[in-house]
DRENDRENDREN-573640 format. One record per residue (C-alpha): residue number from 1; residue in three letters; y, z, x. Coordinates in steps of 0.1 Angstrom, whole numbers. Example, Ala and Ser with C-alpha at 12.3 -4.5 7.8 and 13.67 -1.06 7.14 Angstrom:
2
<r resi="1" resn="ala" py="-45" pz="78" px="123"/>
<r resi="2" resn="ser" py="-11" pz="71" px="137"/>
REM end
This chain:
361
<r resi="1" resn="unk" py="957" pz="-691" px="-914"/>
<r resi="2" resn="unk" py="934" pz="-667" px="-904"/>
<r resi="3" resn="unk" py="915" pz="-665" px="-934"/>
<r resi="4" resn="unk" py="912" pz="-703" px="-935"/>
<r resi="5" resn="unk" py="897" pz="-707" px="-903"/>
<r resi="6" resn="unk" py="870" pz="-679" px="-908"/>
<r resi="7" resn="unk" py="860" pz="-697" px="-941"/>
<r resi="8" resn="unk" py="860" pz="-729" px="-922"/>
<r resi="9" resn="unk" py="835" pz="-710" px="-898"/>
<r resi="10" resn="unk" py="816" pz="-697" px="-926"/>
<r resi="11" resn="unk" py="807" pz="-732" px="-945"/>
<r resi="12" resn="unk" py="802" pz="-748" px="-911"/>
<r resi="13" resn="unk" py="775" pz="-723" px="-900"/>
<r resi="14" resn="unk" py="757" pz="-723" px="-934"/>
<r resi="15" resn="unk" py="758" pz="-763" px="-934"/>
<r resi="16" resn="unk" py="737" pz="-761" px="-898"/>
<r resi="17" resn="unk" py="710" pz="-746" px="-918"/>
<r resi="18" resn="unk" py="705" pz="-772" px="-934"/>
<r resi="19" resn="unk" py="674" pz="-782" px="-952"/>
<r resi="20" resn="unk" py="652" pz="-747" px="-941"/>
<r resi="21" resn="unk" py="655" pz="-723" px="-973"/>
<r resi="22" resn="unk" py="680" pz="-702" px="-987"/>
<r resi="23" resn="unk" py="675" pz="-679" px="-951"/>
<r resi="24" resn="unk" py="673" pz="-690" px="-917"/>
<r resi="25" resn="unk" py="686" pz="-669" px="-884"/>
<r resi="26" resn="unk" py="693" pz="-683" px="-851"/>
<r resi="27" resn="unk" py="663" pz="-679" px="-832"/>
<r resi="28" resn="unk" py="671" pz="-701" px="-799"/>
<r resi="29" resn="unk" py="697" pz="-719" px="-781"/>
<r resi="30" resn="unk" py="689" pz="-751" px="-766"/>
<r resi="31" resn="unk" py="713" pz="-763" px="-738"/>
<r resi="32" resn="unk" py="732" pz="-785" px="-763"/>
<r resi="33" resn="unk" py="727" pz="-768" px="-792"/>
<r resi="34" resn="unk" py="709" pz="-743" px="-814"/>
<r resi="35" resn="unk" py="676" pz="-741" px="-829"/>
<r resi="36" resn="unk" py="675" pz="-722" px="-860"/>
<r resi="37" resn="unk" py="645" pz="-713" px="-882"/>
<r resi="38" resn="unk" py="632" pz="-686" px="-909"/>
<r resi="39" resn="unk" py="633" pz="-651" px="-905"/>
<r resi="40" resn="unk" py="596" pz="-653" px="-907"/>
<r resi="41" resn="unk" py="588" pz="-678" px="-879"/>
<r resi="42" resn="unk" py="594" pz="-680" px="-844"/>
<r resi="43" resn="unk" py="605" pz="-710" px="-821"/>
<r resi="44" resn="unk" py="614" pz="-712" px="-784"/>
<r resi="45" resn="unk" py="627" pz="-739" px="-762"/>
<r resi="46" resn="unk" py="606" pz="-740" px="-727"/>
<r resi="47" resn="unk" py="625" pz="-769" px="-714"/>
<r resi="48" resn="unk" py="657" pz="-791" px="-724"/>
<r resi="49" resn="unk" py="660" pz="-824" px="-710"/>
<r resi="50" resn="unk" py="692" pz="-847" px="-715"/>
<r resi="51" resn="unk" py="701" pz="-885" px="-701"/>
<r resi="52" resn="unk" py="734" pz="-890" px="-705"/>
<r resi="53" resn="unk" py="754" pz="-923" px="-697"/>
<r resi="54" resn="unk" py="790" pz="-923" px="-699"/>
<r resi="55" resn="unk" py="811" pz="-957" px="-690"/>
<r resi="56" resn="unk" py="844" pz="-940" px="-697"/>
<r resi="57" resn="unk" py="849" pz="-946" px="-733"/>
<r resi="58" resn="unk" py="819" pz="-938" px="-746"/>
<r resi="59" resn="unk" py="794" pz="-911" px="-742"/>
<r resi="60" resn="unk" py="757" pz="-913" px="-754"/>
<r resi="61" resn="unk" py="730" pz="-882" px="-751"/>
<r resi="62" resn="unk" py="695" pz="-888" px="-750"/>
<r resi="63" resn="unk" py="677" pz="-852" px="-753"/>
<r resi="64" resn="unk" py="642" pz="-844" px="-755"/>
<r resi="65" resn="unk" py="628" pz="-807" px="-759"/>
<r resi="66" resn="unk" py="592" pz="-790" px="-754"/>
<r resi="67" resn="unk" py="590" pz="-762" px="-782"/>
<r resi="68" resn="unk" py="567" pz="-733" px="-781"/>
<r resi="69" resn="unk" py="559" pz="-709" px="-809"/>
<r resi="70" resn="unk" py="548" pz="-705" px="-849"/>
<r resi="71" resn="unk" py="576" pz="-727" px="-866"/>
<r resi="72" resn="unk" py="564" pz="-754" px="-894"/>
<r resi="73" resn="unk" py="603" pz="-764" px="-894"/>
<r resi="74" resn="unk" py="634" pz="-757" px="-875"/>
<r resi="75" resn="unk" py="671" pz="-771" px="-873"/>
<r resi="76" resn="unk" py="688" pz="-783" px="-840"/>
<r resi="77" resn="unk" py="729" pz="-782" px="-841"/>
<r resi="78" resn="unk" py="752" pz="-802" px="-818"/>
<r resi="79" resn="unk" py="785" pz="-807" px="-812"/>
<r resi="80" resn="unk" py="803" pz="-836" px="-804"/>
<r resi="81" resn="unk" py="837" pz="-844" px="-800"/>
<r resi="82" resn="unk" py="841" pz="-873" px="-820"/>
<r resi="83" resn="unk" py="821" pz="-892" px="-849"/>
<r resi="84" resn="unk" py="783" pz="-900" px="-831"/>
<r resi="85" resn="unk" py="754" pz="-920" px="-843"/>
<r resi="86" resn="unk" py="720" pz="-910" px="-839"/>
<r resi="87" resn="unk" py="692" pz="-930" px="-834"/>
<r resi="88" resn="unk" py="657" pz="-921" px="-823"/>
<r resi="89" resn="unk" py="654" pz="-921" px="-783"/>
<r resi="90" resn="unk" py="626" pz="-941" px="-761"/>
<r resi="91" resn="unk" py="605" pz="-911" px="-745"/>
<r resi="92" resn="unk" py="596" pz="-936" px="-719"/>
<r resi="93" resn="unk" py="636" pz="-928" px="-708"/>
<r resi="94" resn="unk" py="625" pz="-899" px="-692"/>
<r resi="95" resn="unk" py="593" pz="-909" px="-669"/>
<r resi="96" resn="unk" py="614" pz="-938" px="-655"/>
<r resi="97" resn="unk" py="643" pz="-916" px="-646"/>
<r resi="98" resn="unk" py="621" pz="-896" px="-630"/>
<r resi="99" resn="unk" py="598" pz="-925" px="-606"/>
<r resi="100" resn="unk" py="636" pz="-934" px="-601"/>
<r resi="101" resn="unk" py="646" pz="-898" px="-586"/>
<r resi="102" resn="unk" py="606" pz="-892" px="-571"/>
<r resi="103" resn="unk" py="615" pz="-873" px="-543"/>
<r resi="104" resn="unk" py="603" pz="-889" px="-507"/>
<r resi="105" resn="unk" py="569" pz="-877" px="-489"/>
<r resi="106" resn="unk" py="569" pz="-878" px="-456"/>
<r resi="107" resn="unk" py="538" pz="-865" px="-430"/>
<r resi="108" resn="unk" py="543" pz="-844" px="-400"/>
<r resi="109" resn="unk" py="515" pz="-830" px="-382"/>
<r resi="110" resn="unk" py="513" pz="-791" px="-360"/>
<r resi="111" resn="unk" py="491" pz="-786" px="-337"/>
<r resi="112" resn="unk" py="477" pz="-756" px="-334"/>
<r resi="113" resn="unk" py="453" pz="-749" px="-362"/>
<r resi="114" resn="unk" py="461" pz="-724" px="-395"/>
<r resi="115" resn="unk" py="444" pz="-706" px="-416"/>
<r resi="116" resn="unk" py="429" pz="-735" px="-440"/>
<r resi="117" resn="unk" py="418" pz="-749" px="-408"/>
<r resi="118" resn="unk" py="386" pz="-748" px="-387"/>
<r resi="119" resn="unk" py="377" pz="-726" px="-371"/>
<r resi="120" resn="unk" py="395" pz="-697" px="-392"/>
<r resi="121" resn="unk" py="383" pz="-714" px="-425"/>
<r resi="122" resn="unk" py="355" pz="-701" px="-429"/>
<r resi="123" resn="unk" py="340" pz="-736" px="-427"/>
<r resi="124" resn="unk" py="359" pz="-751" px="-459"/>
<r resi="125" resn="unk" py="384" pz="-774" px="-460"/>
<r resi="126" resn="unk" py="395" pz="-806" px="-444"/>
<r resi="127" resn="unk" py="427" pz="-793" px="-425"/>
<r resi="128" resn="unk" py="455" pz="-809" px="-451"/>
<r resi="129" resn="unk" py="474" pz="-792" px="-470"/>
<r resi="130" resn="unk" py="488" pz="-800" px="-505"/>
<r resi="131" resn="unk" py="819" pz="-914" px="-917"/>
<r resi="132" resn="unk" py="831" pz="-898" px="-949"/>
<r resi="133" resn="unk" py="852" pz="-918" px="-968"/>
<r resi="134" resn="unk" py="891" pz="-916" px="-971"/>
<r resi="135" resn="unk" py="904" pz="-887" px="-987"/>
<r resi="136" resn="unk" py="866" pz="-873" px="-992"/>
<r resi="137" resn="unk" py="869" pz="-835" px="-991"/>
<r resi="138" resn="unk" py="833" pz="-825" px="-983"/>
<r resi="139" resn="unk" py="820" pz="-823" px="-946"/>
<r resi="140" resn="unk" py="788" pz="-847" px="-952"/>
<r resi="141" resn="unk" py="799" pz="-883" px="-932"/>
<r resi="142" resn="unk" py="763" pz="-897" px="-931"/>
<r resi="143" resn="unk" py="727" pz="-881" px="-938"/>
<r resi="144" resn="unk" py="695" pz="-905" px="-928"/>
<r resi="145" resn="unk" py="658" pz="-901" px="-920"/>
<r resi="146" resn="unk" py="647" pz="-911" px="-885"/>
<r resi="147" resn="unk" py="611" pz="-903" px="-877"/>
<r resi="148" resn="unk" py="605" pz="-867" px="-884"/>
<r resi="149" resn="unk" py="638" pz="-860" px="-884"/>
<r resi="150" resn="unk" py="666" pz="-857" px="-911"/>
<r resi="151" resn="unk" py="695" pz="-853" px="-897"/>
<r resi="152" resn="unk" py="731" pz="-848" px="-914"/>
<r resi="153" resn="unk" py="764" pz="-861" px="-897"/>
<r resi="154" resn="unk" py="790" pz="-829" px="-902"/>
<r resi="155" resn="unk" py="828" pz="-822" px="-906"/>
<r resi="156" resn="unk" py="847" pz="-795" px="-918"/>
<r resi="157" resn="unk" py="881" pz="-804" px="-932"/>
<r resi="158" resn="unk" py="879" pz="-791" px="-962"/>
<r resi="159" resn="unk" py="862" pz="-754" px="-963"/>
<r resi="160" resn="unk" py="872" pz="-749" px="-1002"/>
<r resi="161" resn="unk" py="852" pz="-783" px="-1016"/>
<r resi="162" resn="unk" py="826" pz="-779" px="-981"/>
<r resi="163" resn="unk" py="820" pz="-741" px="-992"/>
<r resi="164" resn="unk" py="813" pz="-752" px="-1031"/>
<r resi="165" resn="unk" py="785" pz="-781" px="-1018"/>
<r resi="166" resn="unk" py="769" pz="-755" px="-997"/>
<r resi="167" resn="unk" py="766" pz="-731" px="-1025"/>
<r resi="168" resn="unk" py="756" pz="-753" px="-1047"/>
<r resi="169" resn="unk" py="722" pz="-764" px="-1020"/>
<r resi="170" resn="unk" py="713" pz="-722" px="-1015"/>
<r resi="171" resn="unk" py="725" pz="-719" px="-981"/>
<r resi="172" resn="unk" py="734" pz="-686" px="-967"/>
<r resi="173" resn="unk" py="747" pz="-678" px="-934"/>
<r resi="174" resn="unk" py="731" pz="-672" px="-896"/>
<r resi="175" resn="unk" py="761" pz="-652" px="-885"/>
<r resi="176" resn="unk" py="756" pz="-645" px="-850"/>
<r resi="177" resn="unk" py="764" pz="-685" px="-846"/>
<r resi="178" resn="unk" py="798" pz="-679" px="-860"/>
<r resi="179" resn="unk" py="818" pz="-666" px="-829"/>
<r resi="180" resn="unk" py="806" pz="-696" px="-807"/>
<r resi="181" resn="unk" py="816" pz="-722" px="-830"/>
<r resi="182" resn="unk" py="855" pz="-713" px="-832"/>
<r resi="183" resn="unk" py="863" pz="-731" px="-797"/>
<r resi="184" resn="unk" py="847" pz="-764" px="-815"/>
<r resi="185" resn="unk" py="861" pz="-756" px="-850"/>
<r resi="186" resn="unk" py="899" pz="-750" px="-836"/>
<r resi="187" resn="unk" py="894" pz="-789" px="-813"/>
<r resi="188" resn="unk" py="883" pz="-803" px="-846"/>
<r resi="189" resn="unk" py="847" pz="-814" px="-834"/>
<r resi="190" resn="unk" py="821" pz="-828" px="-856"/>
<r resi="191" resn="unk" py="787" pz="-815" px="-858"/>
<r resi="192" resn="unk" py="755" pz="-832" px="-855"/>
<r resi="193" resn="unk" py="730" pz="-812" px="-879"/>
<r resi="194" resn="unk" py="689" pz="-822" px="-874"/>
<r resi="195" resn="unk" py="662" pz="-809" px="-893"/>
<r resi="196" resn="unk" py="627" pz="-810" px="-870"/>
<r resi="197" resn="unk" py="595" pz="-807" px="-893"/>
<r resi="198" resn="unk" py="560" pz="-822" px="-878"/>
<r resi="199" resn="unk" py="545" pz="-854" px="-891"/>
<r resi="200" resn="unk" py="519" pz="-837" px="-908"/>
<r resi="201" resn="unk" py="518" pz="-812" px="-933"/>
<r resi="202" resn="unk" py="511" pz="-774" px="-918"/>
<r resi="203" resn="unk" py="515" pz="-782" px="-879"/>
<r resi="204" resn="unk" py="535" pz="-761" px="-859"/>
<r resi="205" resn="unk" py="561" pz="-775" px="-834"/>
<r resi="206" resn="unk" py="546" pz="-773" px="-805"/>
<r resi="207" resn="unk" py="551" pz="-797" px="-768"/>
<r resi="208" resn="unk" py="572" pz="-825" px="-768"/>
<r resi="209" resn="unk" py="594" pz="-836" px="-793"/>
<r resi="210" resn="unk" py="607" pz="-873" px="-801"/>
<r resi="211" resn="unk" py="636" pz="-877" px="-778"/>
<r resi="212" resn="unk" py="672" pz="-877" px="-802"/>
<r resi="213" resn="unk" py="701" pz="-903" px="-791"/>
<r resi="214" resn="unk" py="735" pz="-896" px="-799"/>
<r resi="215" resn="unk" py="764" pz="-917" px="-788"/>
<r resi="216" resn="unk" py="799" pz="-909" px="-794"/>
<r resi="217" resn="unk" py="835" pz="-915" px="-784"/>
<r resi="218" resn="unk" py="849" pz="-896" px="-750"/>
<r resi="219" resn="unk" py="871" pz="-902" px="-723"/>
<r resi="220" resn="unk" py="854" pz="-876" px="-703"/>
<r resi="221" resn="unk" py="820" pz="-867" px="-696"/>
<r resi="222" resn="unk" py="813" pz="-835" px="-716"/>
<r resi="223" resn="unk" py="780" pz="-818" px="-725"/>
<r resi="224" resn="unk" py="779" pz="-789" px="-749"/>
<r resi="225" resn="unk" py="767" pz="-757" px="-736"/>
<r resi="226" resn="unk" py="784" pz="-723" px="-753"/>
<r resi="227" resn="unk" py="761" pz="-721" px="-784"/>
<r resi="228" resn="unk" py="731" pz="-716" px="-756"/>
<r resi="229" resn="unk" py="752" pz="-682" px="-753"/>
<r resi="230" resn="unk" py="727" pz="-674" px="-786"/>
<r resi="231" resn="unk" py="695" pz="-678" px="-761"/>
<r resi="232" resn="unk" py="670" pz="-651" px="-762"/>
<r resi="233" resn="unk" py="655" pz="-654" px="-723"/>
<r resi="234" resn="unk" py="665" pz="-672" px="-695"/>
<r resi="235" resn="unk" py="673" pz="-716" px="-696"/>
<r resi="236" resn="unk" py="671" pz="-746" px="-671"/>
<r resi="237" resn="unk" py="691" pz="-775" px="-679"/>
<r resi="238" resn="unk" py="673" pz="-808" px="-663"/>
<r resi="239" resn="unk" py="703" pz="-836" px="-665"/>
<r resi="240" resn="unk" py="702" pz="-871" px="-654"/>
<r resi="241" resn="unk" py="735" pz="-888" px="-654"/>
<r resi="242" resn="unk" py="741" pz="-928" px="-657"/>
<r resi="243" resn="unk" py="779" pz="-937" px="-645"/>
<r resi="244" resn="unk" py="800" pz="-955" px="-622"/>
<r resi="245" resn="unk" py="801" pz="-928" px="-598"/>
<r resi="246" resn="unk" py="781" pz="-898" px="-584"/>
<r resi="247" resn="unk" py="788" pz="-869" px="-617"/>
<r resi="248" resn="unk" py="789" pz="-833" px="-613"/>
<r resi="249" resn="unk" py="801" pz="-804" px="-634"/>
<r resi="250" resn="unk" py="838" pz="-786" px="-625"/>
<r resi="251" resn="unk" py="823" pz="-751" px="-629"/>
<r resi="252" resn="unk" py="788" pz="-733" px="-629"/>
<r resi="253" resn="unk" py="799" pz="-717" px="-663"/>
<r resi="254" resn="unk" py="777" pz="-686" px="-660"/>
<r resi="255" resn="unk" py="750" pz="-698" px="-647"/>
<r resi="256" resn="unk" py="731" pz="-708" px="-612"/>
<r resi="257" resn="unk" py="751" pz="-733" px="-591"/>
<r resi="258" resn="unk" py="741" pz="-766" px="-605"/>
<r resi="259" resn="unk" py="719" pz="-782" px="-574"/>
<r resi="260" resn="unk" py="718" pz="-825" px="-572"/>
<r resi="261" resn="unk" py="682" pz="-832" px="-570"/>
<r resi="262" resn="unk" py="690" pz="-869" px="-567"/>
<r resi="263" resn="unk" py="718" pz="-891" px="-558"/>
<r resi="264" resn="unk" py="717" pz="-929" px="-557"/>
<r resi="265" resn="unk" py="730" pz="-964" px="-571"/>
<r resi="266" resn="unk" py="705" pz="-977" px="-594"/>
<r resi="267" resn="unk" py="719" pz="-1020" px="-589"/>
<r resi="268" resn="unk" py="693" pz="-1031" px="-610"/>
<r resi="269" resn="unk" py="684" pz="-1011" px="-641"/>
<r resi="270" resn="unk" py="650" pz="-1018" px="-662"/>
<r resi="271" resn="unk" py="633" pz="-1009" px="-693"/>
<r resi="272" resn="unk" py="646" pz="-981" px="-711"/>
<r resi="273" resn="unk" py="674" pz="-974" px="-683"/>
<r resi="274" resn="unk" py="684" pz="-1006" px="-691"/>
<r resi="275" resn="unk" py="683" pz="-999" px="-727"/>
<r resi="276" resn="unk" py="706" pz="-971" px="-717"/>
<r resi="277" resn="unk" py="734" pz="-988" px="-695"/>
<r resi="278" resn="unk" py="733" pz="-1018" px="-715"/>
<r resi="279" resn="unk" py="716" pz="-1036" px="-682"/>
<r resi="280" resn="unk" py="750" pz="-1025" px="-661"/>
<r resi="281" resn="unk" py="744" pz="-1013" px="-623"/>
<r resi="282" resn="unk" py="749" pz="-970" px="-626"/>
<r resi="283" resn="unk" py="750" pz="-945" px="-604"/>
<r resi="284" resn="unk" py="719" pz="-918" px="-611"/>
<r resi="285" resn="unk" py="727" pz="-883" px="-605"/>
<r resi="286" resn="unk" py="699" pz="-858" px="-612"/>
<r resi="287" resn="unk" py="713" pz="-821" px="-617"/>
<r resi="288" resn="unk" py="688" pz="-788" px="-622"/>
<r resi="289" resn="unk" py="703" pz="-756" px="-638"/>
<r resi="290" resn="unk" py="693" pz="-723" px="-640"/>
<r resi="291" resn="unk" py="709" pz="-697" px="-666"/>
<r resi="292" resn="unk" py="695" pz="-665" px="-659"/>
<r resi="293" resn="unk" py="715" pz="-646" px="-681"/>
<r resi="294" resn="unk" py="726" pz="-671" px="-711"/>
<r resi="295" resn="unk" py="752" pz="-648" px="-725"/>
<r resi="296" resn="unk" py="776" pz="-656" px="-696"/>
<r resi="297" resn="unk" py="778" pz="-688" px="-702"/>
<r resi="298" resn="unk" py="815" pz="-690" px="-713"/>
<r resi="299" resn="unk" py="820" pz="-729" px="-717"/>
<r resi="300" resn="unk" py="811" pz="-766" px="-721"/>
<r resi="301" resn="unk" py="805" pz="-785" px="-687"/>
<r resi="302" resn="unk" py="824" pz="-813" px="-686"/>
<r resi="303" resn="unk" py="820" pz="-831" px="-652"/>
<r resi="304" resn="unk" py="836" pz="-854" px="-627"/>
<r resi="305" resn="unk" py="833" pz="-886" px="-604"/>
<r resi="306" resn="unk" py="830" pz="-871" px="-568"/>
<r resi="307" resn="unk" py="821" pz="-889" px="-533"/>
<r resi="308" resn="unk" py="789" pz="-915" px="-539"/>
<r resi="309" resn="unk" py="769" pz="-895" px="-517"/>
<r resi="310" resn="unk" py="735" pz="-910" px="-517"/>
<r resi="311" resn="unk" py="704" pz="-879" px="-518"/>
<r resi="312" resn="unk" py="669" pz="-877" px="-527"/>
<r resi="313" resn="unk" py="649" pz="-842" px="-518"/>
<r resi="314" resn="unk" py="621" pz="-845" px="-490"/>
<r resi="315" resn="unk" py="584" pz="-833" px="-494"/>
<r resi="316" resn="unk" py="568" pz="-828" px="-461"/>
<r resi="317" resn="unk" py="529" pz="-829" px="-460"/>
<r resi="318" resn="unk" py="514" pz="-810" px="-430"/>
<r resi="319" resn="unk" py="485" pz="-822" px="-415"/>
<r resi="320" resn="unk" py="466" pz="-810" px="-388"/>
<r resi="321" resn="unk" py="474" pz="-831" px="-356"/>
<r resi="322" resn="unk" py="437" pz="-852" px="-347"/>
<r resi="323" resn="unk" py="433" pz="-879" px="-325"/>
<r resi="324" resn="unk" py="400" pz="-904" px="-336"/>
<r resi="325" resn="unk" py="389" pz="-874" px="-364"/>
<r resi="326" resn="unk" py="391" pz="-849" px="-338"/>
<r resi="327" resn="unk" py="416" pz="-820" px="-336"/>
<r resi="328" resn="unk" py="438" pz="-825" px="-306"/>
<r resi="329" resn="unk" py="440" pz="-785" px="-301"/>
<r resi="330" resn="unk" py="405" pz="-789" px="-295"/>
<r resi="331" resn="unk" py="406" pz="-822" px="-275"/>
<r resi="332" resn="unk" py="434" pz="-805" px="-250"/>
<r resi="333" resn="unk" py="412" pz="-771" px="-251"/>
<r resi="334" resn="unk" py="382" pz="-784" px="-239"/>
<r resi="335" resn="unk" py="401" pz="-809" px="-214"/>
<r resi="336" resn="unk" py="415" pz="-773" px="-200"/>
<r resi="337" resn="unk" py="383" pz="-762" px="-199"/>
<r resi="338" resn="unk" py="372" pz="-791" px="-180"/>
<r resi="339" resn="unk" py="399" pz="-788" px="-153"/>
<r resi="340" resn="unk" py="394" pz="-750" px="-147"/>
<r resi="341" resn="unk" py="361" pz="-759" px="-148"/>
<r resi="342" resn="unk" py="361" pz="-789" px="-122"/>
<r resi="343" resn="unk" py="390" pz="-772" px="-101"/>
<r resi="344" resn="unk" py="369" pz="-738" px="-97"/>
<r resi="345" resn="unk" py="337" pz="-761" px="-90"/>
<r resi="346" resn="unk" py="360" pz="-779" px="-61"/>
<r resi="347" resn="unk" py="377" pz="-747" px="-46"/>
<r resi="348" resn="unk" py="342" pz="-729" px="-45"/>
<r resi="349" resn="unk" py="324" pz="-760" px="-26"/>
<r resi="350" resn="unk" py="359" pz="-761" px="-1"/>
<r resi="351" resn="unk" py="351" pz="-722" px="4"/>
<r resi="352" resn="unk" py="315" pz="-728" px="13"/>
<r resi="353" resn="unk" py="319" pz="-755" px="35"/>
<r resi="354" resn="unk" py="343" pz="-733" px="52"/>
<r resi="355" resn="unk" py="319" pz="-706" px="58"/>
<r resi="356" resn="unk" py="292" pz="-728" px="71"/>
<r resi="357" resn="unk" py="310" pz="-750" px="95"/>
<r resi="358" resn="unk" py="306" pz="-733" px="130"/>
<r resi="359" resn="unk" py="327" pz="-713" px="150"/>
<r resi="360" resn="unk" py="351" pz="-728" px="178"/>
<r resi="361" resn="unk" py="336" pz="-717" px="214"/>
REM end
């Protein structure tokens, strides 16, 4: 049994380099996935960012990534519990989720003046502040081009007639991704295997790629996270959850507590939220993750419905407190002045009077 499994592991892992040469090493794990790409290159993930929208049945992932490095070509691995379809995502997705969960700005003024303020400012400044078929033996269920991407639908059920295909392409094996894909091989998951090359011949991937959306069976909200145990430097995870309730994940899994940025019932989706939901009323919860030390992440976060708590994060401007353009620190200094002024003026007259009147006989 044991040697079945390894060799089950084995033609997986060689199948996720798919497409990239007869040698590829891991050299990044994304959030929900790994990037893989040749010995020779170099490609690194500065930011993952995932919409999800579950309705309790059925789970669909909407992931955008911003790449750094020298790679002309690089493979993305996922996995997914059940069969999935992938289509190209709307990168629009993401600016709308985020005018949705802006945070609020509100103004409150001091009074006393700082150091960007006159008179302490030198004089600068303006006092603000800023499916295989039945019975098929080999592990390919669907294979299409979308966009830049080809990507190749995965399962492994068969590592004898799987291992034979592989050989037969010139794959060989990234082996450091072979421990962290036992927990998906022994639940029978499927694998969603994409193959990232620019538009044009001899780019590098570099910024923002086309957002990938993959929808798939679930009766619980789940997003992958143990292959990002292969990360090289420190992750955030930026995720913006569409469901019936307020989501958030059971466990930190090795990394930061997850902090809700946002909370709040979105009654009347548009555009590509819409898109998303289908046009159904969801409840938007925005969640930020740090993982400082990717190797202790130890499994998957799946999340739950919790109270409907409504937040959004506050932004306070400062500004310096003025009353018609003029600061009021000022205003109530010189009106000090005046009094002391006018007070001294009034006791010294009351004294000189009182010399000058005459003595009583």
């Amino acid at each position: 049994m044991r040697g079945t499994t390894h060799r089950i592991l084995t033609t997986l892992v060689a199948l996720l380099a798919l497409q990239l040469g007869s040698l590829v090493a891991p050299a990044w794990a994304c959030g929900c996935g790994a990037m893989i790409t040749r010995p020779s290159e170099r490609i690194g993930v500065d930011r993952e960012e995932s919409a999800v929208h579950w309705d309790g049945r059925t789970e669909t992932v909407v992931m955008r990534f911003r790449v750094h490095g020298n790679a002309r070509q690089a493979a993305w691995v996922m996995p997914v519990p059940h069969r999935a379809d992938v289509t190209l995502g709307d990168p629009g997705l993401f600016d709308r989720l985020e005018e949705l969960a802006a945070p609020e700005e509100r103004e409150r003024t001091y009074f006393w003046p700082r150091e960007d303020d006159w008179p302490f400012d030198g004089g600068h400044g303006d006092g603000a502040s800023a499916g295989a078929a039945p019975g098929a033996s080999v592990g390919v269920v669907g294979r299409e081009r979308l966009g830049p991407f080809d990507v190749a639908r995965l399962t492994a059920t068969d590592p004898e007639a799987l291992g034979t295909w592989l050989r037969a392409n010139g794959f060989e094996l990234p082996a450091r991704l072979t421990p962290e894909l036992r927990p998906y091989v022994e639940r029978k998951w499927e694998y969603v295997a994409v193959r990232l090359a620019p538009e044009e011949r001899g780019e590098h991937l570099y910024g923002e790629l086309t957002p990938l959306r993959i929808t798939f069976a679930s009766t619980e909200l789940v997003y992958p996270m143990r292959l990002s145990r292969l990360a090289a430097g420190s992750q955030t995870l930026g995720l913006s959850i569409l469901a019936d309730h307020r989501m958030e994940p059971r466990a930190a899994i090795g990394g930061d507590r997850p902090e809700v940025t946002f909370s709040g019932r979105i009654d009347r989706p548009d555009g590509p939220v819409a898109a998303l939901t289908g046009g159904a009323p969801a409840h938007l919860t925005v969640l930020e993750q740090r993982f400082p030390e990717p190797s202790r992440i130890d499994d998957d976060h799946v999340l739950r419905a919790v109270a409907d708590t409504p937040y959004r994060r506050v932004i306070y401007r400062d500004r310096l407190l003025t009353v018609a353009g003029v600061p009021a620190w000022l205003l109530t200094a010189g009106l000090g002045a005046a009094v002391i002024t006018v007070t001294t003026v009034l006791l010294t007259v009351r004294a000189n009077r009182r010399r000058r009147a005459p003595s009583p006989a």
